[in-house]
N, C-alpha and C positions, 0 to 999 in steps of 0.2 A: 544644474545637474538633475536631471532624471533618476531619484533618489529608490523609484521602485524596482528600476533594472537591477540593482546589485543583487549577488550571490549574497547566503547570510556569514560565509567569512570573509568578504569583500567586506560587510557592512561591519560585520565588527572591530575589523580589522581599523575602518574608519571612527568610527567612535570613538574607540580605545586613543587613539589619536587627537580627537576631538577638533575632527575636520567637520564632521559633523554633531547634531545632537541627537539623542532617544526618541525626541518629543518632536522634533523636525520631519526624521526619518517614519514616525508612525504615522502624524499627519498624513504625509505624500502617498505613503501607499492608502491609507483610508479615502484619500479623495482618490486615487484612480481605480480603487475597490468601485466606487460611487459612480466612476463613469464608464467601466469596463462590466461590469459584473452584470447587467443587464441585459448584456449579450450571451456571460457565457454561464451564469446561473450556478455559477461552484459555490456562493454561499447562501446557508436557510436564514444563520442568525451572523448581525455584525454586531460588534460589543464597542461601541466607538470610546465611551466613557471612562469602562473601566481598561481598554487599552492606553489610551493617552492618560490614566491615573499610572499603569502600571510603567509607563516608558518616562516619566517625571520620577517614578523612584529607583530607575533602572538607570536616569541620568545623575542621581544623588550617587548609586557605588560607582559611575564613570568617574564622576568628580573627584571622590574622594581616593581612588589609585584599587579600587577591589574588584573593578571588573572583570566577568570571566568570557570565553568566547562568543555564546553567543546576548551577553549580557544588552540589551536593549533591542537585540535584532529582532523583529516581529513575525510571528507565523500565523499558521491555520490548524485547528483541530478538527477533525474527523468527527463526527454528528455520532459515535459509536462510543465514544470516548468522554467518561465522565469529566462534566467541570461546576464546579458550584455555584459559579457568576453568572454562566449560561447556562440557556437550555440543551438540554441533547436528548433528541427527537429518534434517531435512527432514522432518518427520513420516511418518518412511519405515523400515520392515523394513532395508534394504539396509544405514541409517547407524544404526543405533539403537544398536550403541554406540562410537560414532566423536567424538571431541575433537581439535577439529584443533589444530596445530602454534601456530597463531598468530591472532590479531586480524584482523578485516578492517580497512581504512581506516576509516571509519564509524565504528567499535568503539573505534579508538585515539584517533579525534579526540574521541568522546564524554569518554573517561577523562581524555586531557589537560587539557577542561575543564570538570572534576572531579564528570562526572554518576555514577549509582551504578545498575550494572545487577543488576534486582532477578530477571532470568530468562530464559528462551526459549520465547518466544509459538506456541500449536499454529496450524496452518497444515493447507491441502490439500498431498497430497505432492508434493512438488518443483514446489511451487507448481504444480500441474495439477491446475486446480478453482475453482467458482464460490461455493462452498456453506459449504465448510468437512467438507466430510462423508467427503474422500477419505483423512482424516490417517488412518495406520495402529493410531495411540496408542486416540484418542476423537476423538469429533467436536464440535465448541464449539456453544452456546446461544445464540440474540441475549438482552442482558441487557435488550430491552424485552418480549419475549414468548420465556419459551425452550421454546415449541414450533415457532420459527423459525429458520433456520439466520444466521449474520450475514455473509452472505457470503464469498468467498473470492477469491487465496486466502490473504489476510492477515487473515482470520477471528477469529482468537484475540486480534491484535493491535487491531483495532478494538474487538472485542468487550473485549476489558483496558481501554483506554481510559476508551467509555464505563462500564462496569462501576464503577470508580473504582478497579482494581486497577493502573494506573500512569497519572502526569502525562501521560508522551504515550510513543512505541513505535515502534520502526521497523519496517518495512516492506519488499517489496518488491513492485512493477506491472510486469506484462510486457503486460498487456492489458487494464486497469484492477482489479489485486488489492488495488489500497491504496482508489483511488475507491469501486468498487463497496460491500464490504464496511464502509464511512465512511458512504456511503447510507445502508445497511441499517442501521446502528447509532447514526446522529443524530451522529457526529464529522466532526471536518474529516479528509480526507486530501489530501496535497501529491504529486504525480506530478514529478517536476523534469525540465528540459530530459534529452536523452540528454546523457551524456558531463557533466553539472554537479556531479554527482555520483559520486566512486570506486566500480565496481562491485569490485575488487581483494577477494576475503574472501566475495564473493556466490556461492554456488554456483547456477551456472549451469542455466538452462531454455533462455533462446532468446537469446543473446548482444546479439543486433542489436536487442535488445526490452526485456530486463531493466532496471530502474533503482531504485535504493533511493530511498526517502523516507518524512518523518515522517507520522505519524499522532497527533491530539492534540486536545484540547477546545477551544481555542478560535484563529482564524484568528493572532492573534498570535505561539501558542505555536509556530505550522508553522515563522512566519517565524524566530522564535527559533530554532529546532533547526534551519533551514535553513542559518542564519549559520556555524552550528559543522561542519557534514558537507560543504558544497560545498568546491569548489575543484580544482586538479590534482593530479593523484597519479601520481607517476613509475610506479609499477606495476601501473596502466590504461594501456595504451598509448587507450583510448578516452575517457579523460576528457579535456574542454576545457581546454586555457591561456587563459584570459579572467581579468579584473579583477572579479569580481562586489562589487557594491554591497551595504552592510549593509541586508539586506531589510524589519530592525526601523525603519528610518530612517523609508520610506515609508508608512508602516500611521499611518492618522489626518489623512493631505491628503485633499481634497473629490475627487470624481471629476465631477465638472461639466464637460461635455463629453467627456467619456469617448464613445466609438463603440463599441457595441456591437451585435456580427450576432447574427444568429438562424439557424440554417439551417430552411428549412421542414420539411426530408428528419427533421430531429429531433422534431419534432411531429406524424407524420403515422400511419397503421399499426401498432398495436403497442404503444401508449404507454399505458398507462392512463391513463381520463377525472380521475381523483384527481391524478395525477402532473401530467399536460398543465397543469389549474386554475393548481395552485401555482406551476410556470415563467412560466404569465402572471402572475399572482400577482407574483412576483418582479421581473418583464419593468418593471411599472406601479412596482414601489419603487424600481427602478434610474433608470427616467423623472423620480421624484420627486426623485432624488437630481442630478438634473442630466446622464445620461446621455443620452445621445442612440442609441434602438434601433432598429434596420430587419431587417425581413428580408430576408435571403440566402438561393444554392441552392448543395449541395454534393454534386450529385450520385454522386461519384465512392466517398461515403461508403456506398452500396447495396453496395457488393463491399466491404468491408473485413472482415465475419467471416470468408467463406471463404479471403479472402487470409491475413488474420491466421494462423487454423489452419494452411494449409501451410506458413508460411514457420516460426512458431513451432515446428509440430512437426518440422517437417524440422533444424530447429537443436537440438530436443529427442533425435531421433535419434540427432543427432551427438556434444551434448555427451554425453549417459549413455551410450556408448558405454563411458568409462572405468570402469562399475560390471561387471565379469569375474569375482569372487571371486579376484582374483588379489593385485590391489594392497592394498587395502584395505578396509574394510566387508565387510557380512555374504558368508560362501563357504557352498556348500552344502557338507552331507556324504555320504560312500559315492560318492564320484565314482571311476566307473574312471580314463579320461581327461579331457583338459583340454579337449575341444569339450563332454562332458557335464557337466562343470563351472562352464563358462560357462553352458551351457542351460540346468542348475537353478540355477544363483546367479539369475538372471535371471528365470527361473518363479517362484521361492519370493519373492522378495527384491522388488519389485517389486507394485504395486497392479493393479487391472485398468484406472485412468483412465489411468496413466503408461504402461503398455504397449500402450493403444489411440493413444496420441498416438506411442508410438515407431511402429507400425507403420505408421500412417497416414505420418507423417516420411518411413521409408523407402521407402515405397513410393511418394511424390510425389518423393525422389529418385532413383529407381531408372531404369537404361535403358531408352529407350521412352518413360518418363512424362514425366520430367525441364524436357523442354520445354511438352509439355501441362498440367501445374502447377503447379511451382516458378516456372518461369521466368516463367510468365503472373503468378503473384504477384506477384512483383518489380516486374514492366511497371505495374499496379494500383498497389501501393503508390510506382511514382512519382506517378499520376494520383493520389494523394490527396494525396500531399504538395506536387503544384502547386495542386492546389485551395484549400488552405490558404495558400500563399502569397499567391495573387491575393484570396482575402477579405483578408489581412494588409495589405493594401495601402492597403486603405482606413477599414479596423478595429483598434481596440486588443487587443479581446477578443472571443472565442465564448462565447455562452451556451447553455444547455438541457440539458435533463435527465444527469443519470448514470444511470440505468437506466432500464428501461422497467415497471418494475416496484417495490413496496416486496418488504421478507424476508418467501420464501414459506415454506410449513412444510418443515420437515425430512421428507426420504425421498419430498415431492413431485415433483420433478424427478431423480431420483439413478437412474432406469432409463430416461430421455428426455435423452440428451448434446446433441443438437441443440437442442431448450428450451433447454436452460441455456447453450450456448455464446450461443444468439441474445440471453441479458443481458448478452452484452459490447459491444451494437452499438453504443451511443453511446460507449463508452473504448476502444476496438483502435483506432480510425483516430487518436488521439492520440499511441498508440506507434510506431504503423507511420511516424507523419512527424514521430518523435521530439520533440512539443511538452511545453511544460507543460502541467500542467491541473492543476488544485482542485477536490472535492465538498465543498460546504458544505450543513448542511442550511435547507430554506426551508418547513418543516412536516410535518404528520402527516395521513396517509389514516385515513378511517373507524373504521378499529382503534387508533389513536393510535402507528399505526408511521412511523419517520421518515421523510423523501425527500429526496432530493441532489436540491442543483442543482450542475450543471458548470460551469465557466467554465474555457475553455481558452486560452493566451496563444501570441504568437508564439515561435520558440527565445530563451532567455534572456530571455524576458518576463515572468519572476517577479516583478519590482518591482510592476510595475502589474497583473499578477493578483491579487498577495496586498491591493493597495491598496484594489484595486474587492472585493475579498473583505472585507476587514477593514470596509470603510463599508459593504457591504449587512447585515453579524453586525451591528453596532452601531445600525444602524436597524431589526433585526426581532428585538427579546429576545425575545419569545414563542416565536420558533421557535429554541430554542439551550437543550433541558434536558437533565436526568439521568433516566433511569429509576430506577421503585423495584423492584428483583428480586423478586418472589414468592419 
C-alpha cells in the first residue's frame, strides 16, 4: 500500500484500527517527501528525527485505546508558524536562522492530539505573494504541471498536499493564501472565521487580516483539523469565546434547501471563459442537490483589491518594523552606527516584494496621506463587510469562483505586481469582513489544471460551509484527483 496517498481521516481511521502503524505511516511519507520534493520544492526544513520520535509516541496512545482523530497522522507546517523543534524562516534572509522559543497555539493543539509534524512548508516571504516565487530559499512547482507556479502564499503547503508529501498542512490566508494556491493545486483549503482560530505563534503580515487554517485532500479532512485548532486562546487577545460545534458532525446531511447567492460582480470581467463554465457547472450540481441558487450584487466587492493592499500593507509596515538587526534575526555587518545598521539589515535582509509592500504601508500612512488612503480603506472595507451582511440575511452561503484564473507559469507575472495582486479579487473581500470561506475543486481547464470554486459562509458559518462543501465532493468524484509528477 501506498501509504502516502491516504487523506488524514483515511489514515487515522487506519491506525485507530491498527491496519497500520504511526511509525510505518511516517516513514513512507518521509521517503516519498525524499524522492518527490526535489521536484516540487514545498519544503525549507524536514524534521525526520523528531517526526518518527513523535509518531513512536503517537503509536504508544494508538496502543493503549486513547487515540484521537488525527492521532499519528502526519502533516506540514507553514514556515510562518512558530514551532520549537524547527526552524521558521518565513522563507525570508532576515529569519533564516531563527528557532523560536516556543509552539504556536496551532502547533501545541496539533501535538496534544498526537499529530506528527514531518516539516516547515516553503512559502512567499512573510507571506507577501501570490505565486510562491518570492521565497528567498527556492521557489515551489505546481505538482500538476511544474512549469507552473501553485500559488501563494501558502504555496509549498498546497503544493505538499496535493503532492502526497503530507495528509493535510497548515496554513496561513490574509488575502486568500490558503484559497488561492488550493485552486491552483486541486486541494481543499479552509479560511476560518477571524478570531476562530489562535493567531498566538503566527508571525505576523497584517494583523487585522491574518488567520491560520488547514489545507488537505479532502472537505472532511478540513473539518477534521478544524475540530482540533479552533477555539480560544488566552494569548490572542483576538480569538472568539464561542461554543464551536464538532464540524465532523455535520458533513454528510442533505443540503436541500440550502440558499445559495451568487454575486454577478463574480462572474463578469476578468474571469476566464474555462473557469466561468465550471462555476455554472457547479451552480446546476448544487440545484441538483436540492439547493436553491439566485443571483445577487455586491457591489461593494469592485474596491476590495486596492483596499485590501493599503490596509494590509500599512499593517505590514507596522508589524516588520520589529526586524532592526537589533533584536534578533539576520544584522548586517561593518556597520559604523546603528541608523546604518538598521538601513542595511533591512536592505540586505529583506526581498524586494516585502519592501515594496513596506513602503507602500508607510506611505498610505504617512502625514498628508493618512486620510486620503488608509482611512478611505477602512470607510470601504465597512461597505463590504455591510454588503455581506445584507446578502447573509437571506442566504446561507456565497458561491463562485476563487480565482480568476487557473496556475499560470512560473516568472509570468513576477515583473507585473498588479496582475498578480488583481488574483486575489474574489478572496481579499473574505478577509477584509473577516468571513469563512472554502476552495474546493469543481474541474480542470483545457490543460488539465485544476479550478476552485469558492464558497463563502457567514462569521462562524463553518458548520454549513463545510456541509454544502462535503455534499457538492461526494457528488462530483471526477473532479477530486491526484496528479502524477513528471
Amino acid at each position: 500500500m501506498e501509504l502516502w496517498k491516504l487523506g488524514a481521516r483515511e489514515a487515522g481511521k487506519l491506525l485507530k484500527a491498527h491496519e497500520i502503524s504511526a511509525p510505518e505511516l511516517t516513514k513512507d511519507l518521509l521517503s516519498h517527501i525524499q524522492n518527490t520534493d526535489k521536484k516540487t520544492g514545498a519544503y525549507l526544513n524536514i524534521s525526520p528525527e523528531w517526526a518518527e520520535q513523535q509518531a513512536v509516541d503517537a503509536q504508544k496512545r494508538i496502543d493503549a485505546g486513547s487515540a484521537d482523530t488525527l492521532t499519528g497522522v502526519p502533516c506540514g507546517v507553514k514556515d510562518n508558524i512558530c514551532t520549537q523543534a524547527i526552524p521558521t524562516t518565513c522563507a525570508s534572509k532576515m529569519l533564516e536562522k531563527f528557532t523560536p522559543p516556543y509552539d504556536a497555539t496551532v502547533v501545541k493543539k496539533l501535538t496534544a492530539a498526537g499529530a506528527v509534524t514531518l516539516g516547515k512548508l516553503n512559502m512567499d516571504e512573510f507571506a507577501m505573494g501570490g505565486s510562491n516565487e518570492t521565497s528567498y530559499f527556492k521557489k515551489v512547482c505546481n505538482p500538476w504541471d511544474l512549469t507552473r507556479v501553485p500559488g501563494g502564499s501558502s504555496g509549498g503547503a498546497a503544493a505538499a498536499v496535493a503532492a502526497g508529501e503530507a495528509p493535510f498542512a497548515l496554513g496561513s490566508d490574509t488575502g486568500g493564501s490558503i484559497r488561492q494556491p488550493a485552486a491552483f493545486c486541486g486541494v481543499v483549503g479552509l479560511k476560518p472565521t477571524y478570531g476562530a482560530v489562535s493567531r498566538f505563534g503566527l508571525i505576523a503580515f497584517a494583523s487585522s487580516l491574518d488567520q491560520i487554517g488547514p489545507i488537505t485532500r479532502h472537505v472532511e479532512d478540513a473539518a477534521a483539523v478544524l475540530d482540533v485548532i479552533c477555539g480560544r486562546d488566552e494569548h490572542d487577545s483576538t480569538s472568539a469565546d464561542y461554543k464551536h460545534p464538532s464540524y465532523t458532525a455535520t458533513l454528510g446531511k442533505d443540503i436541500k434547501g440550502l440558499r445559495v447567492a451568487i454575486p454577478k460582480e463574480y462572474l463578469g470581467d476578468g474571469l476566464s471563459p474555462e473557469i466561468k463554465q465550471a462555476v455554472l457547472a457547479a451552480v446546476k450540481e448544487f440545484e441538483a442537490l436540492g439547493a436553491i441558487c439566485e443571483e445577487v450584487s455586491l457591489p461593494a466587492s469592485d474596491y476590495a483589491v486596492p483596499a485590501y493592499y493599503l490596509i494590509s500593507s500599512a499593517e505590514a509596515s507596522s508589524n516588520l518594523a520589529r526586524y532592526d538587526g537589533v533584536k534578533y534575526g539576520f544584522s548586517a555587518d561593518n556597520c559604523k552606527n546603528l541608523s546604518q545598521l538598521v538601513y542595511k539589515t533591512r536592505g540586505e535582509g529583506f526581498g524586494r516584494e516585502v519592501k515594496r509592500r513596506i513602503m507602500l504601508g508607510t506611505y498610505a500612512l504617512s502625514a498628508g496621506y493618512y486620510d486620503a488612503y488608509y482611512k478611505k480603506a477602512l470607510q470601504v472595507r465597512r461597505l463590504i463587510k455591510d454588503g455581506f451582511d445584507s446578502i447573509f440575511k437571506d442566504y446561507d452561503i456565497i458561491l463562485g469562483p476563487t480565482a480568476p484564473t487557473t496556475a499560470y507559469k512560473v516568472g509570468e507575472k513576477s515583473n507585473d505586481p498588479l496582475s498578480m495582486y488583481m488574483g486575489d479579487i474574489y478572496t481579499v473581500p473574505v478577509n477584509i469582513a473577516g468571513l469563512p470561506a472554502l476552495s474546493v475543486n469543481c474541474g480542470y481547464d483545457q490543460n488539465g489544471l485544476p479550478i476552485g470554486l469558492q464558497l463563502i459562509g457567514p462569521a462562524f458559518g463553518e458548520p454549513v460551509l463545510l456541509q454544502a462543501a462535503y455534499a457538492y465532493e461526494q457528488a462530483t468524484p471526477d473532479a477530486h484527483k491526484q496528479p502524477v509528477i513528471a
